[in-house]
C-alpha positions in Angstrom: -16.8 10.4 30.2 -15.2 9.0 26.8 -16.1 5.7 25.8 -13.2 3.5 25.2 -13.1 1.8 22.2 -12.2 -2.0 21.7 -10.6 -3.2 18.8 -12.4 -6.0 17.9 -12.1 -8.8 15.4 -14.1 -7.2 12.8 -11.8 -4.6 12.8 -9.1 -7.2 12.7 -10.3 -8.9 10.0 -11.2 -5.1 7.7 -7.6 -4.4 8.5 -6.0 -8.1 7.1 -8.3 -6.8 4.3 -7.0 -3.8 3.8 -3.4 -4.9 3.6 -4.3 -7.5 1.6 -6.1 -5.6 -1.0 -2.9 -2.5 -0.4 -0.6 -5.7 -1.2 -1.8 -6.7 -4.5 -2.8 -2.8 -5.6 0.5 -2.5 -5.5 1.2 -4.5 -8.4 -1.2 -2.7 -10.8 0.7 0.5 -9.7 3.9 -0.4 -12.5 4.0 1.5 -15.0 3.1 0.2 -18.6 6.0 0.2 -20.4 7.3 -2.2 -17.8 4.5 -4.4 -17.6 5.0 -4.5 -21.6 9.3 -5.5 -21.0 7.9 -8.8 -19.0 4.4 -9.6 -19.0 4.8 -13.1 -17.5 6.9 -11.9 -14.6 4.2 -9.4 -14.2 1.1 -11.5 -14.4 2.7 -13.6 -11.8 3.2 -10.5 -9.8 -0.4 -9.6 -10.0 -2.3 -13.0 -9.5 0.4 -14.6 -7.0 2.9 -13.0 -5.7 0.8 -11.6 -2.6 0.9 -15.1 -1.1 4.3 -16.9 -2.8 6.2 -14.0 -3.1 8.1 -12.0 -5.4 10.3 -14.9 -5.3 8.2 -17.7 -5.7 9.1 -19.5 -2.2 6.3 -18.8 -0.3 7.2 -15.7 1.3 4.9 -13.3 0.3 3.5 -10.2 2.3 0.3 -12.4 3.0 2.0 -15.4 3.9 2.0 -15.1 7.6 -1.4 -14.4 8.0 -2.4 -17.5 6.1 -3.8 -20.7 7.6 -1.4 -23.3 5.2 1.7 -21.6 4.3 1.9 -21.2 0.8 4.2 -23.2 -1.6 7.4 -22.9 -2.4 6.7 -22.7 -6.7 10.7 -22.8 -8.0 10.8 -26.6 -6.5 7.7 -27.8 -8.4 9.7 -29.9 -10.8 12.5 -31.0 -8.8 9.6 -32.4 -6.5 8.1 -34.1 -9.8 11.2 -36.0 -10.7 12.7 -33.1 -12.5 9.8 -32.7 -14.4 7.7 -29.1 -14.2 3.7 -30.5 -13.8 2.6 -28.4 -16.0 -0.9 -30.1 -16.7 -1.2 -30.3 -12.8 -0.6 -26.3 -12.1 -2.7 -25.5 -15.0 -6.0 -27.2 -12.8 -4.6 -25.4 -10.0 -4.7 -22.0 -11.4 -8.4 -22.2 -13.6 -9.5 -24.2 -10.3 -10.4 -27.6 -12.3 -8.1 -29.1 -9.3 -8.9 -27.7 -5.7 -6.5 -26.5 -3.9 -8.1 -25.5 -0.6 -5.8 -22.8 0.6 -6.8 -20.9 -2.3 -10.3 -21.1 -1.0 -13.5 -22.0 -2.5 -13.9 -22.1 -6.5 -17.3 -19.4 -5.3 -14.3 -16.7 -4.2 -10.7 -18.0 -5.0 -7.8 -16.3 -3.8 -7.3 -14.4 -7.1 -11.1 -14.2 -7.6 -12.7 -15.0 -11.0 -9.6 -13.9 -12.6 -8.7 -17.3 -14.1 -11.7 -19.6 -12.2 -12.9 -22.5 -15.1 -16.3 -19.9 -15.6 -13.0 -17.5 -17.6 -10.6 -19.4 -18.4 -10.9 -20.1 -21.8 -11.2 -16.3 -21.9 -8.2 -16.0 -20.0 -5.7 -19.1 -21.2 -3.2 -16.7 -22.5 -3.0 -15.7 -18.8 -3.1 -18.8 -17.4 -0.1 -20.4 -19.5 2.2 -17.1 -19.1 1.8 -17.5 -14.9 2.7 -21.3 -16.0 5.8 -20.4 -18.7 6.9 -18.1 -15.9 6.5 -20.9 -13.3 8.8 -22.9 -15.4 11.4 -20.6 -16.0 12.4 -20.0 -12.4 12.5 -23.7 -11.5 15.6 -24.5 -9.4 17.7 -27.3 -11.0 
């Protein structure tokens, strides 16, 4: 007699994993010479779009299975009086301002891949996700 098997919610949670870490594999998967052509675009791509989307509005492959959906990112300045807040999404990204959908500053969303231990290692990084952010905020 077989044994049936229950799928259970560690299994649940391996496979959100798996998709998840499938999801933002993807992005290292394009090829060099077009991460060369827009390396802003693309280290948004890498770090973010997962959750925000390709598109910046929150509608990332992740975004349904998250608690707080995420944030729209081309409205950041309109909702600022027309002004991008630039000093404010630089705290969010090197975690200096919590933002607790992207989880703890121990294991944040991106991991330690701007986190304020690296991110004077990493500012270049940090201020291209943030030029990028600008240039696609809707008027």
């Amino acid at each position: 007699m077989a044994k049936r098997q229950k799928f259970g919610l560690l299994q649940m949670v391996s496979f959100k994993q798996s998709v998840a870490f499938c999801c933002l594999s993807l992005a290292f998967l394009t090829p060099a010479s077009a991460q060369n052509a827009d390396t802003p675009k693309t280290e948004y791509e890498t770090s973010c779009a997962a959750c925000h989307g390709i598109d910046a509005k929150g509608n990332g492959p992740l975004s349904k299975e998250l608690r707080t959906p995420p944030t729209d990112l081309t409205v950041l300045a309109r909702n600022n009086n027309g002004v991008f807040p630039e000093a404010m999404v630089n705290e969010m990204i090197d975690g200096r301002r919590i933002v607790p959908s992207h989880g703890t500053r121990d294991m944040p969303a991106w991991g330690y891949r701007f986190g304020p231990t690296h991110a004077f290692r990493y500012k270049e990084r940090i201020l291209s996700v943030i030029g990028y952010l600008k240039s696609i905020q809707q008027k």
